[in-house]
LUMTIBA-514891 format. One record per residue (C-alpha): x, y, z. Coordinates in steps of 0.1 Angstrom, whole numbers, padded with zeros to 4 digits, always signed. Each point is the difference from the previous one (the first is absolute). Layout:
BEGIN
XYZ ...
END
This chain:
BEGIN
+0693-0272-1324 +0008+0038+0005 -0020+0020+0022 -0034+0019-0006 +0002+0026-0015 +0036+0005-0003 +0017+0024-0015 +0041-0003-0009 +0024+0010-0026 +0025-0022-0016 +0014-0019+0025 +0039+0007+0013 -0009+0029-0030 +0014-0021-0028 -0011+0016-0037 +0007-0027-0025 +0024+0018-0024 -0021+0031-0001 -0035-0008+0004 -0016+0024+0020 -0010-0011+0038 -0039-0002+0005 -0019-0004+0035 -0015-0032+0000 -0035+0008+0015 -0020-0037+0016 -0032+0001-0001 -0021-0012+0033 -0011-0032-0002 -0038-0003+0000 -0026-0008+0023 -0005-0039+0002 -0036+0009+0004 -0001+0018-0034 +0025-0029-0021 -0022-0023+0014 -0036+0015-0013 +0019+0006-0036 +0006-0033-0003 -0038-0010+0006 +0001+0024-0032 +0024-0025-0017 +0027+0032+0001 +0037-0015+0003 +0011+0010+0035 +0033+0021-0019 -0024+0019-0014 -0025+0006+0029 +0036+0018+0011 +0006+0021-0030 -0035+0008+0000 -0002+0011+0040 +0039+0018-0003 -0020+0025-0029 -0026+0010+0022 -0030-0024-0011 -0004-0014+0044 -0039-0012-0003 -0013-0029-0019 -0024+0023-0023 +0024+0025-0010 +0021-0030-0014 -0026-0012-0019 -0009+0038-0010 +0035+0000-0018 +0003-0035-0013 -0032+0001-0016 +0011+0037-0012 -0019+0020+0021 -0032+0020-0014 +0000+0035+0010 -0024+0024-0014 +0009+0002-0033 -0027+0029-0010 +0020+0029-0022 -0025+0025+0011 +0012+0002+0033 +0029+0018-0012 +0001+0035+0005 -0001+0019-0035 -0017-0032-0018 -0037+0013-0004 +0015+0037-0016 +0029-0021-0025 -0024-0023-0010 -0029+0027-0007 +0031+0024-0017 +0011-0031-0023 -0036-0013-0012 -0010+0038-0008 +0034-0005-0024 -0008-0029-0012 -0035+0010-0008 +0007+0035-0018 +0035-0014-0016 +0020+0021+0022 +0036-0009-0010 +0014-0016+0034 +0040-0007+0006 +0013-0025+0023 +0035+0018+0017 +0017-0032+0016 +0034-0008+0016 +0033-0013-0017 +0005-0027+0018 -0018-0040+0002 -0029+0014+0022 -0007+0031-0019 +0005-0017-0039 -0027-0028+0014 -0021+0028+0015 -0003+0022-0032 -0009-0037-0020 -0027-0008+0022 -0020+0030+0000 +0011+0014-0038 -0012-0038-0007 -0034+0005+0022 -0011+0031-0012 +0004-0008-0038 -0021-0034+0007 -0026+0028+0016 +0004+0025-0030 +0021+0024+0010 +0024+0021-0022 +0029-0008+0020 +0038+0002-0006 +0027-0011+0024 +0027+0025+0010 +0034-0008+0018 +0028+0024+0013 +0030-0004-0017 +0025-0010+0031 +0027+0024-0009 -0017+0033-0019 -0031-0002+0022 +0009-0019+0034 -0021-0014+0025 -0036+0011+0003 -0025+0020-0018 +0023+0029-0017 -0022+0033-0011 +0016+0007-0035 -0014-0039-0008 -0038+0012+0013 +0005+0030-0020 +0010-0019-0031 -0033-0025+0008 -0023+0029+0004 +0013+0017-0036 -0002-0039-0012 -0041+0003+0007 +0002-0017+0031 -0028+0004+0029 +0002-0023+0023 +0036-0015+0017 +0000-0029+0024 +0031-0004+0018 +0010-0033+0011 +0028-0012+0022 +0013+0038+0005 -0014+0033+0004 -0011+0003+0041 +0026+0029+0007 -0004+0018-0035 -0018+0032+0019 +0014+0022-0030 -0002-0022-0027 -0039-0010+0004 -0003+0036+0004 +0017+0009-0032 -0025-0023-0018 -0031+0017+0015 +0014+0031-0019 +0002-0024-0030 -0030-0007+0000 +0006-0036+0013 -0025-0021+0026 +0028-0020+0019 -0003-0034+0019 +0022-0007+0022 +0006-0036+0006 +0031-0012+0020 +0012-0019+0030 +0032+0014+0013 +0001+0022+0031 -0021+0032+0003 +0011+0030+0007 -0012+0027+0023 -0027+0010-0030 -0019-0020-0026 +0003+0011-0038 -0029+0026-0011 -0010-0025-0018 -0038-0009-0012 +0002-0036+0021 +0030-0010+0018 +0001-0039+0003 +0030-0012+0030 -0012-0026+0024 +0028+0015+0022 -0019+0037-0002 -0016+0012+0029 -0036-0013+0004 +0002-0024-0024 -0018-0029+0016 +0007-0029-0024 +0018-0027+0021 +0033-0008-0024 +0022+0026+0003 +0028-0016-0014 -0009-0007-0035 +0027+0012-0026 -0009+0024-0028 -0010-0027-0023 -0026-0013+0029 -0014+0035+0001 -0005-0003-0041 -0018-0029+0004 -0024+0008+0025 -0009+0029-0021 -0005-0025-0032 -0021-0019+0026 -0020+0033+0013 -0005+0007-0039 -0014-0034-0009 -0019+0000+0026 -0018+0034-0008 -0006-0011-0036 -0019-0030+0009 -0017+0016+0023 -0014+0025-0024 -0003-0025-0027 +0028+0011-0020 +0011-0033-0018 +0025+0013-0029 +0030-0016+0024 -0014-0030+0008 +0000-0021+0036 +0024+0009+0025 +0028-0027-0007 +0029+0009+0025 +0019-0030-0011 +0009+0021-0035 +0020+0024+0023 +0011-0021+0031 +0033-0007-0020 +0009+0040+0001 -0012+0004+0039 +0022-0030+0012 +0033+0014-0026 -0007+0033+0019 -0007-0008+0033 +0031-0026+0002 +0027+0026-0017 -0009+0029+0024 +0006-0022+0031 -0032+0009+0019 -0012-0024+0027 -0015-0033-0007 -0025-0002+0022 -0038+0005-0002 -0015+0011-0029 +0034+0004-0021 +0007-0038+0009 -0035-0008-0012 +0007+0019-0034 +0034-0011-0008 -0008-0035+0003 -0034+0004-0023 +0027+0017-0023 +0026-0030-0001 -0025-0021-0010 -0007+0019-0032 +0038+0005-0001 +0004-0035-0004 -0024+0002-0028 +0011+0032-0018 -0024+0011-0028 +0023+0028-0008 +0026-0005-0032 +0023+0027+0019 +0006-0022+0030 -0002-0034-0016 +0025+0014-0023 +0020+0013+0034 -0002-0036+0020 +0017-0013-0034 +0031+0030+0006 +0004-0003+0038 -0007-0038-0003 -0034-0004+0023 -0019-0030-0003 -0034+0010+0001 -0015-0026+0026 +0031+0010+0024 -0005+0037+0004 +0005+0011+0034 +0005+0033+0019 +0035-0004-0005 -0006-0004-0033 -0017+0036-0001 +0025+0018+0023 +0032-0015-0017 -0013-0006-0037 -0026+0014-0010 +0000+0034+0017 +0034+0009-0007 -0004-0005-0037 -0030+0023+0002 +0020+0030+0026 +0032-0004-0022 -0022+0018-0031 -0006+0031+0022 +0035-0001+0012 +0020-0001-0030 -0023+0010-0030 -0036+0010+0007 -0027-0020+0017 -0024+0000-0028 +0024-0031-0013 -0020-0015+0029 -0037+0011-0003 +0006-0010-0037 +0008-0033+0010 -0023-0009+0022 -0029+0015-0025 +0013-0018-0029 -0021-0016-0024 +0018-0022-0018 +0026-0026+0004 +0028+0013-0023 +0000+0038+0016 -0001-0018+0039 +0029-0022-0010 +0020+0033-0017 -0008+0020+0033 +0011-0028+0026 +0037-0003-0016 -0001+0037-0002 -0008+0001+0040 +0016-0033+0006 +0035+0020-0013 -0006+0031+0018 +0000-0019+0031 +0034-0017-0009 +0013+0037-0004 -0020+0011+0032 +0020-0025+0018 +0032+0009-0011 +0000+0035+0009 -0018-0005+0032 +0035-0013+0012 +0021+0017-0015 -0019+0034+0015 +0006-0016+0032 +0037+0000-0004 -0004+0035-0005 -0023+0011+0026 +0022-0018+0024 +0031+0016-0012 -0020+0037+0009 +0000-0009+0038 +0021+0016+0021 +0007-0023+0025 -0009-0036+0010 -0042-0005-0006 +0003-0018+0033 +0004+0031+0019 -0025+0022-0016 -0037+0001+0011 -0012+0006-0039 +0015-0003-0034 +0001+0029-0028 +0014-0001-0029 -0004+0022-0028 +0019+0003-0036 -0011+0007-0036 +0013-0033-0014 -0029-0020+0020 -0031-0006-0023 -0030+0011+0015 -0018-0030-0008 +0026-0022+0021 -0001+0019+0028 -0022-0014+0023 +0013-0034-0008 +0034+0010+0012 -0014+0013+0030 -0019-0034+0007 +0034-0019-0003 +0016+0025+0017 -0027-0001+0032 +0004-0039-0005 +0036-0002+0007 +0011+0025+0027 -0037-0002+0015 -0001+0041-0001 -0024+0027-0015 +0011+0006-0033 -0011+0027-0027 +0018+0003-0037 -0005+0030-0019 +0004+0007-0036 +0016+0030-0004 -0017+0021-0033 +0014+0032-0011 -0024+0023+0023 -0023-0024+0015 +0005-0033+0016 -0022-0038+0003 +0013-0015+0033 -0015-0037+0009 -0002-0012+0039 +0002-0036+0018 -0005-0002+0037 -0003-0027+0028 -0024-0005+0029 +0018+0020+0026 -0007+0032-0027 -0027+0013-0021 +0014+0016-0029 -0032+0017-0010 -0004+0015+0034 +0037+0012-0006 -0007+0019-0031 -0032+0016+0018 +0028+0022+0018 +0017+0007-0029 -0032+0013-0023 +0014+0035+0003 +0029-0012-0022 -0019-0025-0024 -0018+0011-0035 -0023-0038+0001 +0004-0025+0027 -0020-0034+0011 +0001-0034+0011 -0001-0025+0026 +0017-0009+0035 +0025-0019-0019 +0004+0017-0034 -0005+0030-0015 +0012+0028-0032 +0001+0033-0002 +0012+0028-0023 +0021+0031+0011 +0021+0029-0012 +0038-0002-0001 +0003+0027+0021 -0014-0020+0030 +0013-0030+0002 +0029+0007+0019 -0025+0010+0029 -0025-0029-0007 +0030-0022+0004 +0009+0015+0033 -0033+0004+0013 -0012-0039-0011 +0033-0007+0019 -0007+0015+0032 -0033-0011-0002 +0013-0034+0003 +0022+0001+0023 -0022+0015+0024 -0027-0028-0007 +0028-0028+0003 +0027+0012+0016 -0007-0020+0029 -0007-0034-0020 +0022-0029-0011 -0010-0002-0035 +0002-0036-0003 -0024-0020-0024 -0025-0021+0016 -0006-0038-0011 -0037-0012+0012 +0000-0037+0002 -0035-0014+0003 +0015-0035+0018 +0028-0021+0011 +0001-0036-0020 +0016-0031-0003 +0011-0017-0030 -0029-0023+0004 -0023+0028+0001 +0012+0018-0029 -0018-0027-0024 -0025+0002-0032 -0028-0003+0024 +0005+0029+0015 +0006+0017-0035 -0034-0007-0011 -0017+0013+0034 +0022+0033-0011 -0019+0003-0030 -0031+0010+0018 +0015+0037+0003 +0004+0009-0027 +0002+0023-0019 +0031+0007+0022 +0016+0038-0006 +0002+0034+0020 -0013-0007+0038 -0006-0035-0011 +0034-0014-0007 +0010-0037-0008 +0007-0014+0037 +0037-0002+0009 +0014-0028+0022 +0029-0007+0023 +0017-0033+0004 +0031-0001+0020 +0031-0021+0004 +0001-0013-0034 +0033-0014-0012 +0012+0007-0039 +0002-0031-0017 +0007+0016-0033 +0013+0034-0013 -0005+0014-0037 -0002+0031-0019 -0026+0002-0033 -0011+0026-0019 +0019+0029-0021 +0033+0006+0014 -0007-0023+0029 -0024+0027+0018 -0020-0028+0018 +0000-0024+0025 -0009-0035-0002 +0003-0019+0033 -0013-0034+0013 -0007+0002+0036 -0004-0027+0027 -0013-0005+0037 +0013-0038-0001 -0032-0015+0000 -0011+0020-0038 +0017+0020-0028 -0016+0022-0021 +0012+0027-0028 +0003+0036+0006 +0004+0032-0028 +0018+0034+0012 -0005+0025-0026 +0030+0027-0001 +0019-0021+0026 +0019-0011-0019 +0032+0016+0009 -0006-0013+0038 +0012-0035-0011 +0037+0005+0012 -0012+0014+0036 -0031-0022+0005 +0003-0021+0035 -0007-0036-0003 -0033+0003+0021 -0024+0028-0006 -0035+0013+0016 -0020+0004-0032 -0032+0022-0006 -0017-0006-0028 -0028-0004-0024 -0013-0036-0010 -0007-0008-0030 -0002-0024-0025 +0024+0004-0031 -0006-0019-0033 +0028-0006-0027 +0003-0026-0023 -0039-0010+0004 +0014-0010+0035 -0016+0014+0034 +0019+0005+0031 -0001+0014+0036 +0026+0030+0005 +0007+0028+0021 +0004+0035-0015 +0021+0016+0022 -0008+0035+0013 +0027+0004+0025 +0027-0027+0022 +0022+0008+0027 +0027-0025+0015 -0017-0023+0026 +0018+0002+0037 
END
């Protein structure tokens, strides 16, 4: 067994036929003491490990997050809540006309249909408004709130974006607009001017989950709204009934990669259960496009099918593809939307690579050497480019910002890792920036031609101040060593007790060492996987490498394996098998 908490690269620094090196991070073993009062809880002693390695070291705050932990859940303890709620039920009541201004993307489409959906239920006059990606970009834009105002507009609630528009919630006042601001991305130095500003991250905001996404926001505002209506008798939209817009708050919440844990954990898995049972045409009519088995949706499901599909509408065409979807009333216009979205993310795909090629041929040297990646060019799309900067921060483990360069002004997308937060980067750059915001690990922004030279430079040196003196090297957490015999369907079940599994609750990944390859195969298109069958002499079990597959000429014939365990089904058939996360050559 390898020692606690060790830390190593790949050992003798073998990379098998290109696959970057990660550090292979052991976990400590836990206390005997704790294993051993888990298992008086009937908790498989693998898991009392996973469990201790994520911080969870006390019998009660295990059960706390098996049992998914109940925090208090009360919307009015969010600063802003009383004065939205007051602002929107004065709408409501003198027929105000009220606009919901939402984001492009998976959280900000399933934002602007919860709350456009709860405040017609309540009687407002409400419309939904999204940004066009490319004429509007990110964030609330003035001209739009001008064109709302002239449109009769009096009311407009942000959601998922608007906590750094100082200028643009200003602008509305002088439009004679009353502005929420809703959001959960970082705050800057000042809050909008706005007449309630709801951010759990905002200072003195007391609410306990700070780390809801934009769509989590939305709903505890539906909640708050509810809630105030019953209290005052007002009956015209019926009982609170979270489970009609669970389904939106877990599609959100899953898509816009926010942690897993507490009160997001406890929503996204009330939301799989009515995503198992969809009640709306648009997504049945998507799980028939993307093939989803209702009954099997998962996380993954959300993050690698569903919320795609829903993003690639605000990439390529405009997001209201999306809202239209998920608000569709009928059958026949849910199944005409999902092939329309299912082939924009075929396209999506397409040019996500081949802007990669591109933005790779833009560097000026080897990405290995640099401390952050820039790349910049008028062919890129503007809706690609923050996917290209996620596969580029994937594959040389680096900072990486794409820009789309327009004829005077410019969208630029950023991906970052730990080591750096990308927000916190831009912060120094403000001076050079028209609209910026984010998170630690991504973030867009919009800036005149004229300075991005300088933002390149100065994002640069930023960088290599912060981690000059690092070896960027990804970091593999393994949650415990195994042996074959451990690795078994029993152990799979007791894994099911955490899920949902996602952000900063990830499926466990395991390390056996010293197994010899039995077999060797490629599968898939062009042979891009791996299919291995693995042995310790005493057991043998099947193993999947996605995108290994060009390894298969270089690939030792005994391998240390971390992995995920899982149980794959084909054919109506079940079996045991390793999804392999990373292997090195065994010494």
């Amino acid at each position: 067994m390898l020692g606690l908490e060790q830390l190593f690269l790949s050992l003798l620094g073998v990379d098998l036929n290109g696959h970057r090196p990660k550090r292979w991070r052991i976990a400590p073993d836990a206390p005997n003491s704790f294993v051993s009062q888990l298992a008086q809880q009937s908790i498989h002693p693998v898991l009392a490990q996973v469990l201790h390695r994520r911080g969870f070291t006390t019998v009660e705050a295990v059960q706390d997050f098996l049992k998914l932990y109940e925090a208090d859940d009360n919307p009015f303890r969010m600063k802003g809540m009383v004065e939205a709620v007051y602002r929107l039920r004065m709408a409501i009541r003198h027929k105000e006309p009220v606009a919901v201004y939402g984001d492009f993307d998976a959280d900000g489409v399933t934002s602007t249909t919860l709350l456009t959906e709860a405040l017609t239920r309540l009687g407002a006059d409400v419309r939904p408004y999204i940004p066009d990606r490319v004429d509007e970009g990110y964030g609330l834009n003035s001209p739009a709130l001008k064109t709302l105002a002239e449109d009769g507009i009096q009311v407009v609630v942000s959601v998922d974006c608007g906590i750094r528009s100082l200028q643009e919630v200003a602008d509305a006042r002088s439009y004679g607009i009353d502005m929420i601001i809703t959001d959960h991305h970082s705050v800057g130095q000042e809050v909008p001017p706005a007449v309630a500003v709801i951010n759990p991250k905002q200072p003195g905001c007391p609410y306990p989950e700070k780390m809801l996404a934009g769509v989590g926001v939305t709903y505890k505002i539906v909640q708050a709204l509810f809630m105030e209506a019953q209290r005052r008798g007002y009956t015209r939209g019926g009982e609170w009934r979270p489970e009609d817009w669970l389904d939106l708050v877990a599609i959100g919440t899953v898509a816009d990669i926010v942690p897993l844990r507490g009160e997001n954990r406890v929503l996204v898995s009330q939301g799989l259960k009515a995503l198992n049972k969809p009640h709306r045409p648009g997504l049945r009519a998507l799980y028939g496009e993307a093939r989803i088995r209702p009954g099997q949706v998962t996380t993954t499901t959300i993050g690698f099918m569903i919320g795609p599909r829903i993003n690639a509408a605000g990439r390529l065409r405009t997001a209201m593809l999306a809202y239209n979807l998920l608000t569709a009333s009928d059958t026949k216009q849910g199944a005409r939307l999902a092939e329309q979205l299912n082939n924009i993310n075929r396209e999506r795909q397409e040019k996500t690579f081949e802007m990669q090629e591109w933005a790779e041929a833009l560097f000026p040297g080897e990405p290995d050497d640099e401390p952050l990646l820039f790349a910049a060019d008028p062919r890129f799309e503007q809706g690609i480019v923050g996917l290209v900067a996620s596969r580029l921060t994937d594959q040389y483990y680096r900072p990486s910002v794409v820009v789309q360069v327009g004829q005077g002004e410019s969208h630029g997308s950023c991906r970052s890792i730990p080591e750096f937060h990308i927000t916190e980067a831009l912060d120094q750059c403000g001076d050079l920036l028209e609209r910026y915001g984010g998170h630690a690990a991504a973030a867009g922004f919009t800036v005149q031609n004229s300075n991005i030279e300088e933002l390149s430079e100065r994002l640069w040196n930023i960088a290599a101040e912060e981690l000059g003196d690092q070896e960027l090297i990804p970091t593999l957490d393994i949650d415990a060593e195994l042996t074959l015999k451990q690795a078994s369907r029993e152990l799979v079940e007791a894994l099911d007790l955490l899920e949902p599994t996602g952000e900063a609750n990830p499926l466990p990944i395991f390390l056996t060492c010293g197994l010899d390859v039995a077999e060797r195969n490629v599968i898939g298109a062009e042979g891009r996987h791996l299919k291995l069958r693995l042995s310790d002499g005493d057991s043998t079990i099947e193993a999947i490498a996605y995108r290994w597959g060009d390894a298969i000429g270089d690939l030792p014939d005994r391998l240390d394996v971390a992995y995920h365990l899982e149980i794959n089904e084909w054919n109506g058939q079940q079996r045991l098998q390793l999804n392999i996360q990373d292997m090195k050559p065994s010494t």
